[in-house]
C-alpha positions as CSV (number, residue, x, y, z in Angstrom):
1,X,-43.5,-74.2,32.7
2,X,-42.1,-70.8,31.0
3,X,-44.1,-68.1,30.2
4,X,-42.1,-67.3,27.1
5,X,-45.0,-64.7,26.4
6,X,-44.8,-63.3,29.6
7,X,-42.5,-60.7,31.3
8,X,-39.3,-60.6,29.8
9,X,-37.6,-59.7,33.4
10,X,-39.6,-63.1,34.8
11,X,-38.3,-65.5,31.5
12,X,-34.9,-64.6,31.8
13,X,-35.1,-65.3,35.8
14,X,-37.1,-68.9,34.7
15,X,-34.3,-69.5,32.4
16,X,-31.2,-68.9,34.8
17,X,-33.2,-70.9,37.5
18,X,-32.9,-73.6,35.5
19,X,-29.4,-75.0,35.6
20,X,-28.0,-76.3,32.3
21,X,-24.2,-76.6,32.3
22,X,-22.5,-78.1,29.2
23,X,-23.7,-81.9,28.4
24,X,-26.5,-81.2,30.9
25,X,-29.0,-79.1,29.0
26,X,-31.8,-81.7,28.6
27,X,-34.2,-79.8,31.2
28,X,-34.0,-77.1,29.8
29,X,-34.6,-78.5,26.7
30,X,-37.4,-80.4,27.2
31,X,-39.0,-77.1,28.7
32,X,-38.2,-75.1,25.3
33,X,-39.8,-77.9,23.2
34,X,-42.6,-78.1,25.5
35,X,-43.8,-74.4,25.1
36,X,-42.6,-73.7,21.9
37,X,-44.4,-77.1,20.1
38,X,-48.4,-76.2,20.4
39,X,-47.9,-73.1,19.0
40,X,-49.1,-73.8,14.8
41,X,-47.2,-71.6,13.1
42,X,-43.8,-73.3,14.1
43,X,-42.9,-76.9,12.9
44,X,-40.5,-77.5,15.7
45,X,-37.6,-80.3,15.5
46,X,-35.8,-82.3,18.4
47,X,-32.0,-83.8,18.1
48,X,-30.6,-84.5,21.0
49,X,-30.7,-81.3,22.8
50,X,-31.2,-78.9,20.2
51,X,-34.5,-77.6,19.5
52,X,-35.6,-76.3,16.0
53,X,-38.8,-74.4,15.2
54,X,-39.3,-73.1,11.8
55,X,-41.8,-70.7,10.2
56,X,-43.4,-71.2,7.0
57,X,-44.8,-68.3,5.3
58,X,-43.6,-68.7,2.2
59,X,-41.6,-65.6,1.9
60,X,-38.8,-65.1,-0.2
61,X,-35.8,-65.1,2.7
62,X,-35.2,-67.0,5.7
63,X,-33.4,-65.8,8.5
64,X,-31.8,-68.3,11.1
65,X,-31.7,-67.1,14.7
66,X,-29.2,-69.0,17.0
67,X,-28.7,-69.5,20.6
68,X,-26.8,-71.7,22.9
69,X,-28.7,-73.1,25.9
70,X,-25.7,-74.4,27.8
71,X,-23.2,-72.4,30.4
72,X,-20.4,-72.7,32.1
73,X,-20.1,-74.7,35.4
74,X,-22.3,-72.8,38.4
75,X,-20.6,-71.0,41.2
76,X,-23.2,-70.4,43.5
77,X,-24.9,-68.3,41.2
78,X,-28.2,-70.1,40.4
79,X,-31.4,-69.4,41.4
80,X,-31.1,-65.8,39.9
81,X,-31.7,-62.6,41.8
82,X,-33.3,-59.6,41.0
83,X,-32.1,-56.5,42.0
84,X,-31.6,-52.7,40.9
85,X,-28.0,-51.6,39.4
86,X,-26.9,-48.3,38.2
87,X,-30.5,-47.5,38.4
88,X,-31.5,-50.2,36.2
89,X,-33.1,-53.3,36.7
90,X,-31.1,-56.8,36.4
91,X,-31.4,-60.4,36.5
92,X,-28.2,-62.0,38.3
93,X,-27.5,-65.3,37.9
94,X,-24.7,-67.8,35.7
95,X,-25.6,-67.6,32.5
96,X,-28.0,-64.2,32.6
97,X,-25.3,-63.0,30.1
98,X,-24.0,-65.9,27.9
99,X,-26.7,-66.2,27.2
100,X,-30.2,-66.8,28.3
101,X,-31.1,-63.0,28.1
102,X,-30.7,-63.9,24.5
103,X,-32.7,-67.2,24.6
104,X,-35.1,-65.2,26.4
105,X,-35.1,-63.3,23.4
106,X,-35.7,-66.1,20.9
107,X,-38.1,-67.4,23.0
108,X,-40.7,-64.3,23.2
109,X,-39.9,-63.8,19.2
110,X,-40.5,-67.3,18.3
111,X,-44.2,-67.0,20.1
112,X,-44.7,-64.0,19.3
113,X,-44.7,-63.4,15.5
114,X,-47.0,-65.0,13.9
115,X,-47.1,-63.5,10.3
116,X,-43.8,-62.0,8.8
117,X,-42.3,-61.0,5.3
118,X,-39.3,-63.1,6.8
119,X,-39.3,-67.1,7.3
120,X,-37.3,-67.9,10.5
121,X,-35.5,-70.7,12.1
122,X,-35.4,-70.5,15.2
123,X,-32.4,-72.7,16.8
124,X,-31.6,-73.8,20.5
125,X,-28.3,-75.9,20.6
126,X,-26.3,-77.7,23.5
127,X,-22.6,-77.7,24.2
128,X,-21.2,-74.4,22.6
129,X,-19.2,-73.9,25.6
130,X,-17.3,-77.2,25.2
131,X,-15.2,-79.1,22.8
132,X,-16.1,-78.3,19.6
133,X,-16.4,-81.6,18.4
134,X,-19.9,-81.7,20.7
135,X,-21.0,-78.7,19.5
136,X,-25.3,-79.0,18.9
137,X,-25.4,-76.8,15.8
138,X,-22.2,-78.8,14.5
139,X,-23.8,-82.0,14.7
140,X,-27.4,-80.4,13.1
141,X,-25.2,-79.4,10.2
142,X,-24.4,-83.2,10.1
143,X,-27.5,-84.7,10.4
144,X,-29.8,-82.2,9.4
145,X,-28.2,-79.8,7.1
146,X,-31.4,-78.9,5.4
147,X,-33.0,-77.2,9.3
148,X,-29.7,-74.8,8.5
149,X,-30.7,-73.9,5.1
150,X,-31.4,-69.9,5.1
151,X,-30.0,-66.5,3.3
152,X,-28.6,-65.2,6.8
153,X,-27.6,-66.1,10.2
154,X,-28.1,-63.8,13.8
155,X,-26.2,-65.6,16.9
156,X,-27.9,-64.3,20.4
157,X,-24.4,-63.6,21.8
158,X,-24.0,-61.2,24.2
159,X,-22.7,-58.0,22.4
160,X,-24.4,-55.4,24.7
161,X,-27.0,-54.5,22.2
162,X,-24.5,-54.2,19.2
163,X,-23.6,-56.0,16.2
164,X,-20.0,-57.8,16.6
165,X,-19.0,-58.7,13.3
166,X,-16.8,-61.7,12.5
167,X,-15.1,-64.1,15.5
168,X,-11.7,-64.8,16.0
169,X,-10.3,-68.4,15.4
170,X,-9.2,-70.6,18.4
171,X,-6.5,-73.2,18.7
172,X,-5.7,-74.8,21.8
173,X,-2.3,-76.8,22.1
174,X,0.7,-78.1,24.2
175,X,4.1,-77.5,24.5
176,X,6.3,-80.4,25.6
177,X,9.6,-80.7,27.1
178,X,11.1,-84.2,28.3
179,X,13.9,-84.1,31.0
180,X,15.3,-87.1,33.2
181,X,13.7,-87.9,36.8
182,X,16.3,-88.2,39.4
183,X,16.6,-87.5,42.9
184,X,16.4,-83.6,44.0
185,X,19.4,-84.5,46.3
186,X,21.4,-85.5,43.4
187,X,19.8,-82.9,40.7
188,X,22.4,-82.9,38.9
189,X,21.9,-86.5,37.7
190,X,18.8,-85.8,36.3
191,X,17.5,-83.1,33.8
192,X,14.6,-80.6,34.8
193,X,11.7,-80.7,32.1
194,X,10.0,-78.0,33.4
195,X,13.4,-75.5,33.9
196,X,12.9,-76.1,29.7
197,X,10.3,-74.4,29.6
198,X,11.4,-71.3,30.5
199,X,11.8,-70.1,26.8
200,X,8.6,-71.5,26.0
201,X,6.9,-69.0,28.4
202,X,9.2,-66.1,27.8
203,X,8.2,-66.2,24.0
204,X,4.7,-65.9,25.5
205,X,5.5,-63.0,28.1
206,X,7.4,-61.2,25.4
207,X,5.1,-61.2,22.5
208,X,2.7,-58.3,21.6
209,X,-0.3,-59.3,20.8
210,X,-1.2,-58.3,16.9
211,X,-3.4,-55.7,15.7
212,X,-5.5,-56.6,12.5
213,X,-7.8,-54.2,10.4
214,X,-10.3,-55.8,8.3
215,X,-13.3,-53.9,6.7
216,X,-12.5,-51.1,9.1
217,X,-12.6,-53.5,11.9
218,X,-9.7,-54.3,14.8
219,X,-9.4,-57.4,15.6
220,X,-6.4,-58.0,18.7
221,X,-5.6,-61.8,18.7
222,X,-3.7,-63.4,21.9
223,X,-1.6,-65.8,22.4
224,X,-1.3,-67.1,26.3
225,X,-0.6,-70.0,28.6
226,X,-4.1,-71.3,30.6
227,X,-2.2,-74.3,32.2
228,X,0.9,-75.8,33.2
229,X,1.7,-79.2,34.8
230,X,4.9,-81.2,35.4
231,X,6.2,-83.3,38.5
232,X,5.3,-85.8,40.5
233,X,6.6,-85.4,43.9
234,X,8.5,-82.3,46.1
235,X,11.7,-84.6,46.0
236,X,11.8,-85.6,42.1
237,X,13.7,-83.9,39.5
238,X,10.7,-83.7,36.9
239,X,10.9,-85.3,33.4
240,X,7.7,-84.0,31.6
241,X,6.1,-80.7,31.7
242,X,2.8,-79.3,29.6
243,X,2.1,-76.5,28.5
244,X,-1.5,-75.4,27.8
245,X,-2.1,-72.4,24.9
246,X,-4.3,-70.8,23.3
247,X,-4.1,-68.9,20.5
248,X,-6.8,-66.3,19.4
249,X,-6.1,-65.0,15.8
250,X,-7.8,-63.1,13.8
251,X,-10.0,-64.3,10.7
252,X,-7.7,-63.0,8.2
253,X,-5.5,-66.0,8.9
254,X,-6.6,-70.0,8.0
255,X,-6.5,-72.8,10.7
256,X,-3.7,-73.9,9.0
257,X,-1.9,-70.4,8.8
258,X,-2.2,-70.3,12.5
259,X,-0.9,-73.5,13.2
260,X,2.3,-72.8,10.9
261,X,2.3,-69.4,12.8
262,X,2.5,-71.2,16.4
263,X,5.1,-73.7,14.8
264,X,7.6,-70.5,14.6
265,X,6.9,-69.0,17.3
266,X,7.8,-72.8,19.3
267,X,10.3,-73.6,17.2
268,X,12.4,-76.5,18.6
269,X,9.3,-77.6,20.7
270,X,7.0,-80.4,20.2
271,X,3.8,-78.6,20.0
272,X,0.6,-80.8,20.1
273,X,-2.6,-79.0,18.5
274,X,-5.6,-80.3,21.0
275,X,-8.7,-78.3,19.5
276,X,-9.3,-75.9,17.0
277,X,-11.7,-73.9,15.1
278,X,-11.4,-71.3,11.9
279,X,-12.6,-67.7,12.2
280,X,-15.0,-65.8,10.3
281,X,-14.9,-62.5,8.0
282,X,-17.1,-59.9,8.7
283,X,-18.9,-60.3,5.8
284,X,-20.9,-56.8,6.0
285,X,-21.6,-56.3,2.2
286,X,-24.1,-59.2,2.4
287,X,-27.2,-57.0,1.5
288,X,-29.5,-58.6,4.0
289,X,-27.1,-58.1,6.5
290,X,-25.9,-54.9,5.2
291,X,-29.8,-53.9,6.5
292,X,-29.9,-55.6,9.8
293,X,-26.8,-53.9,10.8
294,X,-28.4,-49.9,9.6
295,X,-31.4,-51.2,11.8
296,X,-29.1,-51.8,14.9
297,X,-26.6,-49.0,14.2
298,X,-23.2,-50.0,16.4
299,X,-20.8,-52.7,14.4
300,X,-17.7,-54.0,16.4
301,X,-15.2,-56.6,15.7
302,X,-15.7,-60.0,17.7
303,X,-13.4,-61.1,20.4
304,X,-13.5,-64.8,20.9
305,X,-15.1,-67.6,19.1
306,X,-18.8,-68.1,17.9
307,X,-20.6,-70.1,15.8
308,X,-20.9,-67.6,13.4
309,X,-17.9,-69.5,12.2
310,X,-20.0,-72.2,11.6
311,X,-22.6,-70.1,9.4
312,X,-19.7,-69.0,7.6
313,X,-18.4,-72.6,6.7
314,X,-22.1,-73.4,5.5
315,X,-21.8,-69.9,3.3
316,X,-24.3,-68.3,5.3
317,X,-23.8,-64.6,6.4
318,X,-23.8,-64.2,10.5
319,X,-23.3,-61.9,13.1
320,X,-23.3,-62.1,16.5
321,X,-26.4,-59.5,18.3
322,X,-27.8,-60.0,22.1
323,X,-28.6,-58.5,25.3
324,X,-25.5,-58.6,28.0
325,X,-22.1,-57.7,28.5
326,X,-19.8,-59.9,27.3
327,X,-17.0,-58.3,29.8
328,X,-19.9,-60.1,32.5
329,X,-20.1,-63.6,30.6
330,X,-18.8,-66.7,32.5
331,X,-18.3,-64.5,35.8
332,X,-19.8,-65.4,39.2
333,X,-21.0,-62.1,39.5
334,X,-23.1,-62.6,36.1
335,X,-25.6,-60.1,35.4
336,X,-27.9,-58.3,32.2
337,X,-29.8,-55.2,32.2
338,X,-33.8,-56.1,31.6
339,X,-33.9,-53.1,29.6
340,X,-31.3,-54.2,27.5
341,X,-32.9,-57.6,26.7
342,X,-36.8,-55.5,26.0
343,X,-34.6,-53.4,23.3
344,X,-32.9,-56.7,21.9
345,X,-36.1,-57.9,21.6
346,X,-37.6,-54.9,20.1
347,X,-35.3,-54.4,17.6
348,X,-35.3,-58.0,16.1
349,X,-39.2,-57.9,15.8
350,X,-39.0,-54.6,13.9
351,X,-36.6,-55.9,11.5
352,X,-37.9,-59.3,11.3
353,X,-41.3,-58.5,10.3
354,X,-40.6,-55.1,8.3
């Protein structure tokens, strides 16, 4: 059983220790539900394995607070550790960062504040780090798109105790090339599909990535190869080869900018687009969230993806606030400051219930 009104430093150690990679967050779950449902100022929700507990106070503005309960695969990283870095205490352990110091977070909060100027919604969702066809908060919009109703939107990502405005868009896709299998004796009765794409991967070795300013912001998109296959035996001229991209861009540009964007850049390719999602605008001169960001005081531009895409698809303003480095997130060597997760946590209750 969590303590979620117990040590911080001890829930965020509970919270690693219990392993919930992607599609397999239902422990965890079930623990969540379990300390977060006898508690009578929350009306708390099940789908699946996304948890929902809502305040009512009747207050003028609801504020949804969002957290992801599912990592990346473990690497002999869980049960957590405890030790002393940089003079500072930590909690090691997959997922410490990305982000179950933030959970932790939500968790505490949740408990915690009981009366508030501020409805909240409090939201633990499954599968963010997958497919975002699987996505928990994707299918709660679905089903339940009234649990998502709500005037703004904070998303417990690790930003090391800042506000990261905005998220990049994603696409993944693949490149093709078709050649003809023949002997590697006899090469030249064949055609190599993977000596084709050597342009393909030149175009991405010799691009610079872009630079775009929005509301003061800089947001640096990639544009890079994660995989490569092709072949089928050390004596077999190869006729197919894949290449894996992905393509972060920045939230000036539309899904469908981005994938006419790739199409130039791969001209003469067949290009496949595999997965995608859009970005997200800053959005700061959303009043509400224009005060939540004077409370914090640091404002960055998001690299990477978050569901604060998702908030802004529903019209809701987001950022993206939490406890954690996100240089540390999805690293076996995983780690957040305690400290770091007490101010998170102290700054959210301030502003929640001022």
């Amino acid at each position: 059983m969590l303590d979620i009104l117990g040590d911080l430093k001890d829930l965020v150690a509970g919270l690693v220790d219990i392993e919930s990679v992607s599609g397999h967050e239902r422990v965890l779950a079930d623990h969540i539900e379990s300390g977060l449902e006898h508690y009578e100022h929350l009306d708390v929700t099940r789908l699946g394995n996304t948890i929902v507990a809502r305040t009512n106070f009747s207050a003028p503005t609801r504020i949804l607070i969002a957290g992801h309960l599912d990592t990346v695969p473990v690497a002999d990283n869980v049960p957590s550790v405890v030790e002393t870095r940089q003079g500072r205490e930590v909690v090691m352990g997959r997922g410490a960062v990305d982000m179950k110091g933030g959970i932790a977070v939500q968790l505490n909060l949740a408990a915690s504040i009981t009366h508030a100027p501020r409805d909240m919604t409090w939201i633990f969702y499954d599968c963010e780090e997958i497919e975002a066809s699987r996505n928990g908060l994707g299918r709660l919009a679905e089903v339940r798109p009234e649990l998502l109703s709500g005037n703004m939107a904070i998303l417990m990502e690790p930003t090391d105790g800042a506000i990261e405005a905005g998220c990049q868009g994603t696409i993944r896709m693949e490149v093709h090339t078709r050649g003809v299998a023949a002997h590697s004796a006899r090469s030249w009765t064949g055609h190599n599909a993977i000596h084709d794409m050597s342009r393909a991967l030149e175009i991405l070795n010799s691009g610079i990535p872009q630079e775009v300013d929005i509301d003061g912001l800089t947001y640096r998109e990639g544009l890079n190869a994660v995989e490569i296959s092709g072949g089928i035996a050390g004596n077999v001229i190869p006729d197919r080869c894949v290449l894996h991209v992905n393509y972060r861009f920045a939230p000036h540009r539309t899904q469908a900018q981005a994938v006419d964007f790739l199409r130039d850049q791969f001209a003469g390719y067949p290009i496949e687009v595999t997965d995608s999602a859009p970005g997200a605008l800053p959005g700061l001169n959303d009043p509400i969230l224009t005060s939540f960001v004077e409370s914090v005081g640091s404002v960055h531009p998001k690299y990477g993806w978050t569901d604060v895409s998702r908030f802004a698809e529903l019209g809701i303003p987001a950022v993206n606030y939490g406890p954690g480095d996100p240089n540390l997130a999805h690293t076996d060597e995983e780690y957040v400051f305690v400290d770091q997760v007490m101010g998170c946590r102290d700054t959210l209750q301030r502003w929640l219930t001022s």
